[in-house]
C-alpha positions as CSV (number, residue, x, y, z in Angstrom):
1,X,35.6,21.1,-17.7
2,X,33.0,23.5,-17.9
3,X,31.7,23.0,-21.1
4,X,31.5,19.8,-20.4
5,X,28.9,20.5,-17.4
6,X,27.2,23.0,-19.7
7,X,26.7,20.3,-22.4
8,X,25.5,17.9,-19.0
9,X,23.3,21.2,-18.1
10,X,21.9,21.1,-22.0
11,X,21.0,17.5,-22.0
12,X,19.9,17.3,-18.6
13,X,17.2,20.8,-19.4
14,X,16.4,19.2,-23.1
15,X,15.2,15.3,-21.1
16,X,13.7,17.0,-18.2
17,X,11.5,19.2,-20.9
18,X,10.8,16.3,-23.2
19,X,9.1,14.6,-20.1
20,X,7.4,17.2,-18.8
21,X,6.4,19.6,-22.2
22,X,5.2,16.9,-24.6
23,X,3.4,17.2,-27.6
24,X,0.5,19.5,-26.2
25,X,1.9,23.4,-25.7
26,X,-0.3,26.0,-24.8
27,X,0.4,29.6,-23.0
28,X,0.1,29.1,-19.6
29,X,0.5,25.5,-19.4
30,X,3.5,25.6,-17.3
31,X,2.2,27.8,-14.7
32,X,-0.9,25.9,-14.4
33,X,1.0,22.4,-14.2
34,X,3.1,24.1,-11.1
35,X,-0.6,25.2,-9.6
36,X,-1.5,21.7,-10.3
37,X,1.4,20.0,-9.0
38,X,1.2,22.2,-5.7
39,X,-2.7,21.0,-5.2
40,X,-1.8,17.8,-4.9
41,X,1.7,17.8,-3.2
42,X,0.7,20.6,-0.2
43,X,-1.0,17.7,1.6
44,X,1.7,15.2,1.5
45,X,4.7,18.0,2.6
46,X,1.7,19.0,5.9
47,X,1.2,15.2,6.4
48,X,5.4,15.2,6.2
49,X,5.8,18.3,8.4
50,X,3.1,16.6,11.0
51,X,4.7,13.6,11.5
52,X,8.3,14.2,11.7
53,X,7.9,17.7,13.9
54,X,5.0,16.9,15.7
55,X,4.7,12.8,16.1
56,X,8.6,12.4,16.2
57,X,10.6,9.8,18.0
58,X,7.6,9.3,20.3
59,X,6.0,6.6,17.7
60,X,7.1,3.3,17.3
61,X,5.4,0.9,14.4
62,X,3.0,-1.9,15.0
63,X,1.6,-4.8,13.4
64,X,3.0,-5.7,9.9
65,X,4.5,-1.9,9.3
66,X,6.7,-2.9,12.3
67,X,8.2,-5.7,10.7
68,X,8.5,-3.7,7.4
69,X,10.3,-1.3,9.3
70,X,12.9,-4.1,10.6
71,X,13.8,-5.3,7.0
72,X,14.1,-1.5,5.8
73,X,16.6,-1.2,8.7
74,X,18.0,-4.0,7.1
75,X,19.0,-2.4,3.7
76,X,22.4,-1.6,3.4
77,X,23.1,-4.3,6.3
78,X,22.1,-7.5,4.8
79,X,20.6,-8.9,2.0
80,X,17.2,-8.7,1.5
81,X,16.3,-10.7,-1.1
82,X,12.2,-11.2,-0.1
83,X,9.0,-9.2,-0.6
84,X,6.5,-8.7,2.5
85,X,5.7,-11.7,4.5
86,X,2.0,-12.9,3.5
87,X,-0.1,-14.5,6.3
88,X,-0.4,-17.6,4.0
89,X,3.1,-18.7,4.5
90,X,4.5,-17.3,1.1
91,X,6.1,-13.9,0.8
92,X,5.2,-11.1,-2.1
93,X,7.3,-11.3,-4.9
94,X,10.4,-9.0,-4.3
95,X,12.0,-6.5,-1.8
96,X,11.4,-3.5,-4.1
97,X,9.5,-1.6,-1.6
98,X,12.3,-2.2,1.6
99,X,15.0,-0.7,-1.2
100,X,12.4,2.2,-2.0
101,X,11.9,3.1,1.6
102,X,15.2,3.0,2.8
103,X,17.0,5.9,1.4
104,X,14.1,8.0,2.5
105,X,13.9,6.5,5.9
106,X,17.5,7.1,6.5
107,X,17.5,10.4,5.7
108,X,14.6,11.7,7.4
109,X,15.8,10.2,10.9
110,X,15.2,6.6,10.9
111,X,12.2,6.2,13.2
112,X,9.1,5.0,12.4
113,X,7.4,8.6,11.8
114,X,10.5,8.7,9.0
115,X,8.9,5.3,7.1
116,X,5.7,6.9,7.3
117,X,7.1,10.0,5.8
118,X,8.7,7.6,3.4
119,X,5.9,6.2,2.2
120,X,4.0,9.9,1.6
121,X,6.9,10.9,-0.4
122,X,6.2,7.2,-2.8
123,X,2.6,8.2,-3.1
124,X,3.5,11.8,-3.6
125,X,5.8,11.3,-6.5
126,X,3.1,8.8,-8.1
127,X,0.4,11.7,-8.2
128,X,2.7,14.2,-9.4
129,X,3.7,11.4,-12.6
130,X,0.1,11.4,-13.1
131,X,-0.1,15.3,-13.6
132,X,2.7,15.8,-15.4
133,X,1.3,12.6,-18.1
134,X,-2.0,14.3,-18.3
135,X,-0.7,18.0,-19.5
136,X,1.7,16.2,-21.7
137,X,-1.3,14.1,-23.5
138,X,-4.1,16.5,-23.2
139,X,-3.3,20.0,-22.5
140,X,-4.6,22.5,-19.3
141,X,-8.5,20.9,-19.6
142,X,-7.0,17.5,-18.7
143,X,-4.5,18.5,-16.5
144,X,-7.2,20.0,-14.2
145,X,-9.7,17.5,-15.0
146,X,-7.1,15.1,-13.1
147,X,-6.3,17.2,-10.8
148,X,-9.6,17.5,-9.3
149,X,-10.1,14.3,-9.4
150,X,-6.4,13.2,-7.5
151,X,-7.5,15.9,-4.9
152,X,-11.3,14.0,-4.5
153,X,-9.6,10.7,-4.1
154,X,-7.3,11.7,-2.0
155,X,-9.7,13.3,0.1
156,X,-11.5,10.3,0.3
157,X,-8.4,8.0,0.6
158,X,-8.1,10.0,4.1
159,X,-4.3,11.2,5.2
160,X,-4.0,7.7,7.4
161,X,-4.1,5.8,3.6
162,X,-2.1,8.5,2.0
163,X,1.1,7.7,4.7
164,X,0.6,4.4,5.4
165,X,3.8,2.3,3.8
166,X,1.5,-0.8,4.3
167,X,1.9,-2.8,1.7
168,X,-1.9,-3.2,0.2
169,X,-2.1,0.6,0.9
170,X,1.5,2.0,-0.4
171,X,1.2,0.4,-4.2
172,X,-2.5,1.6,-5.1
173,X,-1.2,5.6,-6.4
174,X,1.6,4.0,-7.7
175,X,-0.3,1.7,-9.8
176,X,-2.6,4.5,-11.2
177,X,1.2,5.9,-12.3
178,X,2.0,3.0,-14.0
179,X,-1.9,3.0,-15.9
180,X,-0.6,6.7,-17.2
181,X,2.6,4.8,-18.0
182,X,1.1,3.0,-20.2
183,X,-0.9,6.2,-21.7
184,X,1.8,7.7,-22.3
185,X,3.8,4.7,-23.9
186,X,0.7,4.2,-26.7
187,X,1.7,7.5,-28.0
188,X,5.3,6.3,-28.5
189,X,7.0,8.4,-25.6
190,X,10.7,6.4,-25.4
191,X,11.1,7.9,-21.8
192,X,7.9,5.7,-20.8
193,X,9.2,2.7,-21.2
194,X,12.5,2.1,-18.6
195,X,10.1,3.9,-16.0
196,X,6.6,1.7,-16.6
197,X,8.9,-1.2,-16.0
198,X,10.3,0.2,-12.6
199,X,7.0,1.0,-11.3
200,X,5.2,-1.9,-12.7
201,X,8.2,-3.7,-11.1
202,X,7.5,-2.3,-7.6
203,X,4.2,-2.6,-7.7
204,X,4.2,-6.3,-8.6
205,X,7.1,-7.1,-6.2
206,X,5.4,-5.0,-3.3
207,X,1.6,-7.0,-3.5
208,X,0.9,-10.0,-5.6
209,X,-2.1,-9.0,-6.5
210,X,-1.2,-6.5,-9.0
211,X,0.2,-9.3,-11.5
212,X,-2.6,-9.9,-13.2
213,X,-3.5,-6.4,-13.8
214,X,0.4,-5.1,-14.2
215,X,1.6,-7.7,-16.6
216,X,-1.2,-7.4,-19.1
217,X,-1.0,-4.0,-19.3
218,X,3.1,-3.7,-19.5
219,X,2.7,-6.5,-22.3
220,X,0.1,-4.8,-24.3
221,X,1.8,-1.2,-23.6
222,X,5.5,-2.2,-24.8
223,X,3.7,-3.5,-27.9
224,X,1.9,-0.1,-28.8
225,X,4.8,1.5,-28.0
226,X,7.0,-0.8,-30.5
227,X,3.9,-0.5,-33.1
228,X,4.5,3.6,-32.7
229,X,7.9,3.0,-33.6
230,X,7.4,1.2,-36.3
231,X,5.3,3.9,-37.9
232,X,8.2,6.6,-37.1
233,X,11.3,7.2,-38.3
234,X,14.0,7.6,-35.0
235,X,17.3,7.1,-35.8
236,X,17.9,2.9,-34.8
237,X,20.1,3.8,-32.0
238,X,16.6,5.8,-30.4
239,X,15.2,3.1,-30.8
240,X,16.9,0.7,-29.4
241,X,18.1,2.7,-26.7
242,X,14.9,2.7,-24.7
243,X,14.8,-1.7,-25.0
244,X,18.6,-1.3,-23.7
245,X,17.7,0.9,-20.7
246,X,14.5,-0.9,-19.5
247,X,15.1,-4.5,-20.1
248,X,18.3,-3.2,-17.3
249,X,16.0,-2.0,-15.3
250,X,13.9,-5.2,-15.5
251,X,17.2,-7.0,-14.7
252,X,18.2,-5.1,-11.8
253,X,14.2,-4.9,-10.2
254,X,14.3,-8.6,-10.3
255,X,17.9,-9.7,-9.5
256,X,16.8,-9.7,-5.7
257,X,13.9,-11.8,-6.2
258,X,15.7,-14.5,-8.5
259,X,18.4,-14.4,-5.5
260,X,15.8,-15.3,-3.2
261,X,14.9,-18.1,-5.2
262,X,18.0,-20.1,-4.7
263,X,19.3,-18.8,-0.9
264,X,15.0,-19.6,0.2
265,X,14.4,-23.4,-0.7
266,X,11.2,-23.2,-0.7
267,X,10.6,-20.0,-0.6
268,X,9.7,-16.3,-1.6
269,X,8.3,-16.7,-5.4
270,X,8.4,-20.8,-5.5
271,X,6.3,-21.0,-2.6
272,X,3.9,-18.0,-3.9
273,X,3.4,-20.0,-7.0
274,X,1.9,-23.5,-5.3
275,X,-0.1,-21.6,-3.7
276,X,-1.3,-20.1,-6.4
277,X,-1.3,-23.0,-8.1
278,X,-2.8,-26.2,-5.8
279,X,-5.4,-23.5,-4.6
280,X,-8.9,-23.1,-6.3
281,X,-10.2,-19.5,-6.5
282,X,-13.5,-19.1,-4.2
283,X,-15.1,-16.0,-6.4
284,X,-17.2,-15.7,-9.5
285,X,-17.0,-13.6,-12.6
286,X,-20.2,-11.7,-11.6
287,X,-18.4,-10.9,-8.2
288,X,-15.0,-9.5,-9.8
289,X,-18.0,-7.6,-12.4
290,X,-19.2,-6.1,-9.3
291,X,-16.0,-4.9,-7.4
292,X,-15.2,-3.3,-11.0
293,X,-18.8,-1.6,-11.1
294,X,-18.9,-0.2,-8.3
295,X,-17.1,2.9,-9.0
296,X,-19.6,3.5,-11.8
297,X,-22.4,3.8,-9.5
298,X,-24.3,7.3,-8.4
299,X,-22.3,7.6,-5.0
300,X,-19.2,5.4,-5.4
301,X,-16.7,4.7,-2.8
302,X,-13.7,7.2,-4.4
303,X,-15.7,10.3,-4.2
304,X,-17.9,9.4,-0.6
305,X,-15.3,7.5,0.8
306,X,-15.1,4.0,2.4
307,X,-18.5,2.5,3.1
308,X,-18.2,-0.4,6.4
309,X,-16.8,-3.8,5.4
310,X,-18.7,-7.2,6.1
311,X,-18.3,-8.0,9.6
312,X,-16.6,-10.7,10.3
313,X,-15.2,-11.8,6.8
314,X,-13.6,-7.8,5.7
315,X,-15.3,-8.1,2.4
316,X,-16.8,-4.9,1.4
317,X,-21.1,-5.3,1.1
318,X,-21.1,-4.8,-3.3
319,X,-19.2,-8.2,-2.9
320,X,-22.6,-9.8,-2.9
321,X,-24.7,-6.7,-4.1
322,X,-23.8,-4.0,-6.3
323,X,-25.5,-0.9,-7.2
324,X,-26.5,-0.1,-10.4
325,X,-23.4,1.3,-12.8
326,X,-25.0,4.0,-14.2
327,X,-22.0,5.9,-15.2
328,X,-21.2,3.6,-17.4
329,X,-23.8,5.4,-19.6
330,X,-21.8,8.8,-19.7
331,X,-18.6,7.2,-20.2
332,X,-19.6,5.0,-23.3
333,X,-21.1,8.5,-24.5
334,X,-18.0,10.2,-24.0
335,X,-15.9,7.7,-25.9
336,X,-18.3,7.6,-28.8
337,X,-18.3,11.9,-28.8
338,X,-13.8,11.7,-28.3
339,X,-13.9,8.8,-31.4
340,X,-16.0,10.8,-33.4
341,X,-14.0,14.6,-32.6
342,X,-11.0,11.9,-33.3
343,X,-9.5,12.7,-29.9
344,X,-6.6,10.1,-29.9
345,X,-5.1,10.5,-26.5
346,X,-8.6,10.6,-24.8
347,X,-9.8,7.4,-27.1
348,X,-6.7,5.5,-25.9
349,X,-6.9,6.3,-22.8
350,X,-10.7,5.1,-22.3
351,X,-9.3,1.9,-24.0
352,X,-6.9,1.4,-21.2
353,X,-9.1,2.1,-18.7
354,X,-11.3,-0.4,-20.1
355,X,-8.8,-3.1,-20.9
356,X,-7.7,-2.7,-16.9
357,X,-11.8,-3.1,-15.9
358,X,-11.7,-6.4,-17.6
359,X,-8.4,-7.4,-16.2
360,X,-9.8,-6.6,-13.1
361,X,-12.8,-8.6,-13.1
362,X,-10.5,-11.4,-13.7
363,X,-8.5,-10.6,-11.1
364,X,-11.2,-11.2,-8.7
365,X,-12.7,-13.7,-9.7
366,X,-9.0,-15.7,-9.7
367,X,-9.0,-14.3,-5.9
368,X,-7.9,-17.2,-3.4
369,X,-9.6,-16.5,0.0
370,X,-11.6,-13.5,1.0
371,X,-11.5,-10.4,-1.3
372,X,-10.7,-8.1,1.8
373,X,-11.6,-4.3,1.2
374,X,-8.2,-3.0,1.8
375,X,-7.2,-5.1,-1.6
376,X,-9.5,-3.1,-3.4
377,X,-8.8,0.9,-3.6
378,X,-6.8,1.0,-6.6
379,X,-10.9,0.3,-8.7
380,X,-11.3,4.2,-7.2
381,X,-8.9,5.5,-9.5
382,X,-10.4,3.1,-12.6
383,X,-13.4,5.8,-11.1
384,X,-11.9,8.6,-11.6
385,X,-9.7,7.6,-14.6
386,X,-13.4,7.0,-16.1
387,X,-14.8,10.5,-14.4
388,X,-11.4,12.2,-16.8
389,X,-12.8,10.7,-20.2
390,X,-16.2,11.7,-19.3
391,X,-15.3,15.0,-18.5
392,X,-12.7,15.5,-21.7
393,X,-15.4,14.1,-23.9
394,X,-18.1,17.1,-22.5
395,X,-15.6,19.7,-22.7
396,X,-14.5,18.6,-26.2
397,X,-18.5,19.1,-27.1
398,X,-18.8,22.3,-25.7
399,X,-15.8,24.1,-26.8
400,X,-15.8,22.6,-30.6
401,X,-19.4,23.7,-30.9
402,X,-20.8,26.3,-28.3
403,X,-18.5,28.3,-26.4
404,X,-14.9,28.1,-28.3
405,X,-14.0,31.3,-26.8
406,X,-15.2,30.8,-23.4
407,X,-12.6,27.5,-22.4
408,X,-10.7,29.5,-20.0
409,X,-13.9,30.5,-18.1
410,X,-15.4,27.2,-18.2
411,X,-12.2,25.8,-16.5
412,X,-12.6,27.8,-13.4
413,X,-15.2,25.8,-11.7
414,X,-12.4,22.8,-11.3
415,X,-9.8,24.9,-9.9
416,X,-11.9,26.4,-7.8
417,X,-13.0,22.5,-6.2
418,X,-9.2,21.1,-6.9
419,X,-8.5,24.3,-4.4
420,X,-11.1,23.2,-2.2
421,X,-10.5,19.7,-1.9
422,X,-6.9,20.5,-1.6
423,X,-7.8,22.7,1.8
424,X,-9.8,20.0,3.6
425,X,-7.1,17.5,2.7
426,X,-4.6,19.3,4.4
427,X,-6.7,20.1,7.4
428,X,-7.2,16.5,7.4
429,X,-3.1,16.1,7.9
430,X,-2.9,18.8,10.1
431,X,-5.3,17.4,12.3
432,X,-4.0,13.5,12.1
433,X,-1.9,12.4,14.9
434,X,0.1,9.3,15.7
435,X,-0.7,6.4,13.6
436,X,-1.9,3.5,15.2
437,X,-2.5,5.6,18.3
438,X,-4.2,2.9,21.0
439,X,-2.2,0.5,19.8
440,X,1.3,2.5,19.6
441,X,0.4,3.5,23.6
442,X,-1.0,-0.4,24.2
443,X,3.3,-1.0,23.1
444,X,4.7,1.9,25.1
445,X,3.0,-0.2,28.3
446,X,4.6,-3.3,27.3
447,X,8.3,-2.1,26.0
448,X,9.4,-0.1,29.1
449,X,9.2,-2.7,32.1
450,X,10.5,-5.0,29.8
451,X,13.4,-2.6,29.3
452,X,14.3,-2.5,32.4
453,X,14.0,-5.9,33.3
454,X,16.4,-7.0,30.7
455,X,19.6,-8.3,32.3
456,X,22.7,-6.4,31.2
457,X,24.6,-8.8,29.4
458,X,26.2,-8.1,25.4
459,X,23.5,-10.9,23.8
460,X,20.7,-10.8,21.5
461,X,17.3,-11.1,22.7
462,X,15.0,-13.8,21.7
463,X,11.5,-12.6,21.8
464,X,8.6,-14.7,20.0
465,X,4.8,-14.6,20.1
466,X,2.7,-17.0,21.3
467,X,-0.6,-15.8,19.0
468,X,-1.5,-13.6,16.5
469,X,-2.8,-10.8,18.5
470,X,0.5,-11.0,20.6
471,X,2.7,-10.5,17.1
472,X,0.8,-7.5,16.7
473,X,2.9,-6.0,19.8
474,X,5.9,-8.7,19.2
475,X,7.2,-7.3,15.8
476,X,6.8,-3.4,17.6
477,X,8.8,-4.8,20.7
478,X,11.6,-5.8,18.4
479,X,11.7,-2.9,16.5
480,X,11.7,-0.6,19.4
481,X,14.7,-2.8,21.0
482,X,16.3,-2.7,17.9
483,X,16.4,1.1,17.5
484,X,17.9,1.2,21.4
485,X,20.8,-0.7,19.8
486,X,19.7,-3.9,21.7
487,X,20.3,-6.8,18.8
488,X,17.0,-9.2,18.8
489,X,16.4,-12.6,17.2
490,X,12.6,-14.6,16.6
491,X,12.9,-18.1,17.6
492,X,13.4,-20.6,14.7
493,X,10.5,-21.6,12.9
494,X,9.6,-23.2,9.3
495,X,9.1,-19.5,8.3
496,X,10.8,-17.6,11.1
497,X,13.5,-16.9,7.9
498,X,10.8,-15.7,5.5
499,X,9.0,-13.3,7.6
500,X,11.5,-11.4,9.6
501,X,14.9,-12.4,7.2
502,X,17.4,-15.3,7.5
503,X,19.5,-12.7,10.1
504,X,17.3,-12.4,12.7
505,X,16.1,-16.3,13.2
506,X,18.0,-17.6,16.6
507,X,20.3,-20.4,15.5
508,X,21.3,-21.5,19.3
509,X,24.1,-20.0,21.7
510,X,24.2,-16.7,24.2
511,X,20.7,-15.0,24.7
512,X,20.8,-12.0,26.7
513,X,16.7,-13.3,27.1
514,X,13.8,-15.1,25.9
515,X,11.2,-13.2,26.2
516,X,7.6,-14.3,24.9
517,X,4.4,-12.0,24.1
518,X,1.0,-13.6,25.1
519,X,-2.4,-12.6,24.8
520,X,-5.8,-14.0,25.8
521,X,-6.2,-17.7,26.6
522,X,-2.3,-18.2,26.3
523,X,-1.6,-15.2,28.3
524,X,-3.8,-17.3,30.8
525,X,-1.8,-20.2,30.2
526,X,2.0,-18.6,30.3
527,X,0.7,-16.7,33.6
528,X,0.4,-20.0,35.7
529,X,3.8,-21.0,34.3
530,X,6.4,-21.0,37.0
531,X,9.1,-20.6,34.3
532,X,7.5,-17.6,33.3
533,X,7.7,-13.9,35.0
534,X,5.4,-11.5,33.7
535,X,7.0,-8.4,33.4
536,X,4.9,-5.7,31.5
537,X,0.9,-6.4,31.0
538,X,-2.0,-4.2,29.4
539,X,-5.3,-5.6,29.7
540,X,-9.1,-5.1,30.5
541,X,-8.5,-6.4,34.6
542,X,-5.4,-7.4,36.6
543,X,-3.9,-10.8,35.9
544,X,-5.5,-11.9,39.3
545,X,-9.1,-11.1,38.3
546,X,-8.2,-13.4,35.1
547,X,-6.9,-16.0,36.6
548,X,-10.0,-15.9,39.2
549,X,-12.5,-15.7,36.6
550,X,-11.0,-18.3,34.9
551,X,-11.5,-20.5,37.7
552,X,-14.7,-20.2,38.0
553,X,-15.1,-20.9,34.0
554,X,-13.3,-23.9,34.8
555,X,-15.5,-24.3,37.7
556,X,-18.5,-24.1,35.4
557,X,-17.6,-26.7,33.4
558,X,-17.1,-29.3,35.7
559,X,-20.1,-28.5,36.9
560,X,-22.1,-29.3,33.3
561,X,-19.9,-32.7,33.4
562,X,-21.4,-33.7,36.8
563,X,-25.1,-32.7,35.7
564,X,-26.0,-30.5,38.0
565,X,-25.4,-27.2,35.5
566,X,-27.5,-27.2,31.9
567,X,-26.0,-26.0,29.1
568,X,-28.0,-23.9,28.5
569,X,-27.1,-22.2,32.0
570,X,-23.8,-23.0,30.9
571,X,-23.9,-21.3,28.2
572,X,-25.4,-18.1,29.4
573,X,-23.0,-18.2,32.3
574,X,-19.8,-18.4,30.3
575,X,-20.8,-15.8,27.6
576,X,-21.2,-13.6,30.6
577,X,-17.6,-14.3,32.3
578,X,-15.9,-14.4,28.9
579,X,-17.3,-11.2,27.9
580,X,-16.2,-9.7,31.1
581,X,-12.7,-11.4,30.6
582,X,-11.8,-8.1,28.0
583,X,-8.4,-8.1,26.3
584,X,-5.1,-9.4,27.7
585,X,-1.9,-8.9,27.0
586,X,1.7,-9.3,28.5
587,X,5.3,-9.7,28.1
588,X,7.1,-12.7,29.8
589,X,10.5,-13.4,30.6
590,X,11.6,-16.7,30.5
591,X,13.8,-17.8,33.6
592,X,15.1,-15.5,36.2
């Protein structure tokens, strides 16, 4: 028995050093790849630390994270068979991210503060994939180069990004992952393979919108990679091993999704694809050029941060106008000086980069709807993936021709700003509090009167929303009642099953109580509803100022229809009194 665990020990050490070694060993290289690895982690574990010691129990989610939250819960409980719920009546393509975040979530305390926690763990295990590529493919200089650059987009990425398990927001670092993936499959690493289709898996499953840059890329790596083997001479069972081992991990990642097929008629990918399919895209080439460009400019987003979107449409300005790309310039240059030094790894991996800045001008331009900004981060590490070539290319000139002797020295200056960037990103977590803070105390308002106005009988409670504002709180409510051990259902719908799972819809029978969240003009409208008892409100004024001021609007217009108010006076009138009106919002029971 115990040389069988050493010979497990043995193969376990030889795997674990063939990933993280590689082709590229130099003294020192291990030590600096800890450094390295610590620079980018130490945020994420203070980001941890704050939010399970300090934010706790006291949080509860809101918004769409609340009812990611509920279908996480789910795991292990039902089946969860669908991706995130999209606002246009489809869902994303698979559940990869609830089966992700559950194990995690469990085990840090189940709360919401835990599937925040959850999702800095995700993001942290995609940067430290990233490092441990980079000193495998180029060495100490490139291993620093990227970690400067991880700890300047991180920085700018801001510690509320970094734990958000938002879908849009939890996939972007693991999609710069999978692009080293694929690096590190064009020089023929086996080990690349089974894990590029994992992530690329999640990624895909987690936001749509990754397809067309995922699937390109996974096609065109798993070809290098089975052009590299070609050219070697592995033993067939290598060779076919790594095939074996990821086409199960294809099976297994999309298992759920094909489930979900058959038990959602319509639903989950059959739905996503006539969308996709009966919709025209509303965007250009030259706007997808733009999005794509805009990391390439003098001050891009990735290293100054988020610039203000478009008001009213959430489309970022360089939409419409972009700067200039000027680092375009230096990257070409840097290519042509790595071609000529015949710097494979860094040659290949400005041709990924570039292959992914096409696919991503396509991607945009196929774009149905509005290109919102928070669809967009994952061009800053296209940025900085540029910013590494450029870099390797000048410090390939320098050494090969000026200073040989002096590389060590010349590194300094990037540890010294990966140590510095590392520093203000974890004051940054120190200093962040509860997520969603004004909205997360708007929900502690609402959830306690209703908890006590809930009758005590053993029944689940039905709870809708009457608006989309309202489901903001709605899907919180829930998951708050839910934790309480007080069962909930969502009143039936055409796509009550494919948002909140096919568990939860209320089919008829007991109901402990309905219970309905309103807000604005049908918070005015459940208010004057004698079935209705307002039990829990938040809002600008006090229901009875509403409801008076609402009069008089009323008042206003009757007036304009008997012609002795203009509308112009109209108009000014009620712009004033609506403006006045504020925000609303309130929990309703449903009976006595």
């Amino acid at each position: 028995m115990v040389g069988r665990v050493s010979l497990f020990r043995r193969w376990v050490t030889a795997r674990v050093g063939d990933v993280c070694e590689g082709p590229v060993v130099e003294r020192g290289g291990p030590a600096v790849l800890c450094l390295s690895l610590s620079l980018v982690l130490l945020p994420f574990l203070t980001s941890i630390g704050v939010l399970l010691v300090s934010v706790g129990t006291a949080f509860h989610a809101v918004l769409d994270n609340a009812k990611n939250e509920l279908l996480v819960r789910a795991v292990g409980h039902h089946l969860v068979v669908l991706g995130p719920y999209s606002r246009d009546g489809w869902n994303h393509p698979g559940p990869a991210m609830y089966y992700l975040l559950a194990a995690p979530y469990r085990l840090l305390g189940s709360n919401s503060a835990s599937m925040y926690a959850a999702a800095s763990l995700i993001n942290a295990a995609a940067v430290a994939g990233m490092l441990v590529i980079a000193r495998r493919r180029g060495g100490v200089p490139v291993l620093l180069f990227t970690t400067l650059g991880l700890t300047v987009v991180m920085h700018a990425l801001g510690t509320d990004f970094l734990r958000d398990p938002w879908n849009p927001y939890v996939t972007v670092l693991p999609f710069g992952f999978f692009v080293f993936l694929i690096w590190e499959l064009s020089a023929g690493s086996a080990w690349a393979l089974p894990l590029a289709a994992f992530v690329g898996s999640f990624v895909i499953q987690t936001h749509i919108g990754y397809a067309p840059l995922t699937i390109p890329l996974a096609i065109g790596g798993a070809a290098w990679f089975g052009y590299m083997e070609r050219r070697g001479t592995a033993a067939r069972h290598n060779v076919v091993r790594p095939w074996i081992i990821a086409a199960v991990v294809l099976g297994l990642m999309w298992l759920p999704p094909v489930v979900g097929v058959f038990l959602h008629t319509p639903g989950d990918l059959s739905r996503a694809v006539h969308y996709f399919l009966r919709r025209k895209a509303t965007h250009s080439l030259a706007q997808g050029y733009r999005v794509v460009a805009e990391p390439f400019s003098i001050r891009p987003e990735w290293i100054v941060g988020p610039r203000a979107p478009v008001p009213f449409t959430g489309e970022p300005s360089f939409l419409y106008r972009a700067p200039a790309p000027w680092l375009v310039v230096p990257f070409l240059l840097g290519v042509w000086i790595l071609w000529r030094h015949r710097v494979n790894e860094a040659t290949r991996l400005a041709l990924i980069v570039g292959a992914t800045c096409a696919l991503g001008v396509l991607s945009v331009a196929h774009t149905i709807g509005p290109v919102y900004v928070y669809r967009l981060r994952w061009v800053w590490l296209l940025g900085m993936m540029a910013m590494i070539v450029v870099t390797w290319a000048a410090w390939t000139a320098l050494v090969r021709t000026a200073a040989p002797r002096r590389g060590p020295v010349l590194l300094t200056p990037l540890a010294i700003g990966a140590i510095v960037f590392t520093g203000m990103n974890m004051v940054s977590a120190v200093r962040s509090t509860t997520p969603e803070k004004a909205l997360s105390a708007t929900l502690a308002t609402l959830y306690r009167p209703l908890r006590k106005a809930l009758p005590n009988r053993k029944a689940p409670v039905v709870l809708g929303a009457t608006d989309f504002e309202a489901s903001t709180y709605a899907g919180g409510i829930r998951l708050w009642l839910e934790r309480d051990g007080i069962p909930t259902r969502v009143p039936a719908s055409p796509d009550a099953a494919q948002e909140a799972g096919k568990w939860a819809v209320y089919r008829g029978g007991r109901a402990r109580a309905f219970v309905s969240v309103a807000s604005g003009s049908s918070f005015d409208a459940l208010v004057k509803d004698p079935g209705q008892r307002l039990v829990s409100y938040s809002g600008t004024l006090s229901p009875s100022r509403r409801e008076a001021i609402a009069a008089e609007l009323v008042g206003l217009t009757a007036q304009y229809k008997a012609g002795t108010l203009s509308a112009a006076d109209l108009l000014a009138r009620t712009a004033k009194l609506s403006r006045t009106l504020g925000n609303a919002v309130g929990v309703f029971v449903h009976g006595s």
